[in-house]
Steps between C-alpha positions, in 0.01 A plus 500: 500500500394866444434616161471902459145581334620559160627125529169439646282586259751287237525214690070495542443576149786213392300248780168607282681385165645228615119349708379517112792338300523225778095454463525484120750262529343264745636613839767419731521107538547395819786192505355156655470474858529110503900557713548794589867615625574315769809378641623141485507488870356678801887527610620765248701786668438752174286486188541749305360572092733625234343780253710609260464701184127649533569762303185647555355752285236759468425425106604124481133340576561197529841476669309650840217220425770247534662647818175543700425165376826319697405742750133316619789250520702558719285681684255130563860381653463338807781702584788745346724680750650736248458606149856523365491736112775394297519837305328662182169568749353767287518511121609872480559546850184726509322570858209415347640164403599449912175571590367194297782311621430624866112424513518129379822432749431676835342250778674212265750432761619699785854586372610602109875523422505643169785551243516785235538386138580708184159566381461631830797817497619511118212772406590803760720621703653253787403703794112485372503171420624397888292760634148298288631161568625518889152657566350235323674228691513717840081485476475122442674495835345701635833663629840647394694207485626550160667837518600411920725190345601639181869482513515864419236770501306513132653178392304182406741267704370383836377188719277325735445234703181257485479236739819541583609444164740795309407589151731804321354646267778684197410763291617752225755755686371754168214459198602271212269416232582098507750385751606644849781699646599299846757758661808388718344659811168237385769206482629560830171551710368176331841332576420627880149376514580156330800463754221584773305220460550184724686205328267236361209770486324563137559876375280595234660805223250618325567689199313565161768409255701178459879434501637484147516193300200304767176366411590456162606878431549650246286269301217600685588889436455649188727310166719307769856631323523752823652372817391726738195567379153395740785518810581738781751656307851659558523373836412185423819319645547685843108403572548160439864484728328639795196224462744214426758626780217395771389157306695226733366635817145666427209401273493765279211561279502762196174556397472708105228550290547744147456190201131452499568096480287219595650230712744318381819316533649825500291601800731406753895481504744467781805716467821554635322315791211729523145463400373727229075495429376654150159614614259430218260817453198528612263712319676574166541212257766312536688451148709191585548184700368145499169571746310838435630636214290732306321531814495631875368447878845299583683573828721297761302436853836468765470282748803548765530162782740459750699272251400640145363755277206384250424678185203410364359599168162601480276708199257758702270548180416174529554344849715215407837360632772395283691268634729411247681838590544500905843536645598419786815650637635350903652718722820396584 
């Protein structure tokens, strides 16, 4: 990423401040090494690593501390072919705050599908905000593949293929503060790249906030009295026909972030016939949820075989697999 020299000179003298807090308090700590990422076997078509919710920030300390520390993580894996961001990336949306992102990502894995979350477009105007974040992505690839595949030019909406393997990636059609706005002309290109994909196939959406009334909304959002609240919002319903209208013939894989929970038995639900993934965060603390509440460093490691898909949960801060959580979802 390119920062102009005004941003420079902040981003050297913020480096400087944060070298001293991070030495006063003790340092980065590097998680254990004793096993690593790998995958359960040498077969696996895809393995990918889920990081949702960052939220990186040029004043929160310790939230970066936390997020470079799952980063030594993943980056000891024996091997990660893409880095999929589940939304919220950076804290205030800053290009400051993508430049941390960016230098304790790049060289992670060779291919990063990320997804735009709230924090990351409710503080300017929408054209900015696309214009920080599909540079941001576009120079972890190393190419333009965000803004070549976006369903339509400036919009947040696109897709890719790893390994063969289609993941679509939604996004806000305009800036809201909490939710998203998924326009009809979003619902029919995702209807179009869903019905693309060959039958029995996984298809991984990936989008930042969950379907109302999953993963134990709206008790995890706010007083719980609100329905809608912690969800995609208005278009809640038409999201969730075009994902279920696909269920009996294609493994299809919805993939949200947004409620800062642990893992849990909320973690994972099937609906309507599809497969919907809360993504734990990874850096800021996550508030709720039977493993890792109060604290960070959790993520799903997919594992994609000719006959399944295998999420495993894993916390980066400390190196550790938690096996109580894995899912394993087979392809039809």
């Amino acid at each position: 990423m390119e920062l102009n020299f005004v941003q420079q000179i902040f981003f050297k003298l913020f480096a400087l401040i944060m070298s001293m807090v991070y030495s006063f308090n003790g340092g980065v700590v590097a998680p254990s090494t004793d096993d690593i990422i790998k995958a359960k076997n040498e077969d696996a078509k895809l393995v990918f690593a889920t990081v949702a919710d960052p939220q990186v920030s040029n004043y929160m300390f310790g939230r970066y501390q936390s997020f470079q520390e799952a980063c030594i993580d993943l980056r000891n894996a024996d091997r990660l072919d893409a880095i999929v961001g589940v939304g919220d990336i950076a804290e205030n949306g800053l290009a400051e705050e993508y430049q941390l992102v960016y230098d304790e990502l790049k060289g992670i894995a060779p291919r990063y599908i990320m997804a735009e979350g709230n924090h990351d477009i409710r503080l300017r105007a929408y054209s900015q905000s696309y214009s920080r974040f599909s540079a941001f992505t576009n120079a972890l690839n190393g190419d333009t593949s965000m803004t070549d595949n976006a369903y339509a030019e400036g919009k947040f909406a696109y897709s890719e293929i790893v390994n063969g393997y289609k993941f679509i990636v939604m996004g806000s059609d305009k800036m809201v503060f909490e939710e998203a706005y998924i326009s009809p002309e979003q619902i029919a290109w995702i209807d179009a790249e869903i019905a693309s994909v060959e039958d029995g196939m996984p298809v991984f959406i990936i989008v930042h906030q969950p379907l109302k009334l999953t993963h134990n909304l709206p008790t995890t959002w706010g007083n719980g009295t609100n329905k809608e609240a912690g969800s995609i919002g208005d278009q809640n319903e038409e999201v969730k026909a075009v994902l279920s209208k696909y269920a009996a013939d294609k493994t299809v894989i919805f993939i949200n972030g947004h409620l800062h929970a642990g893992f849990s038995q909320y973690s994972y639900e099937k609906i309507d016939g599809f497969h919907s993934f809360n993504a734990p965060a990874l850096s800021i603390e996550n508030e709720d949820g039977e493993e890792g509440g109060n604290g960070s460093g959790l993520t799903y490691i997919v594992e994609v075989y000719d006959n399944e898909v295998l999420f495993r949960a894993r916390n980066c801060c400390t190196g550790e697999w938690l096996t109580q959580w894995d899912v394993t979802i087979p392809l039809k």
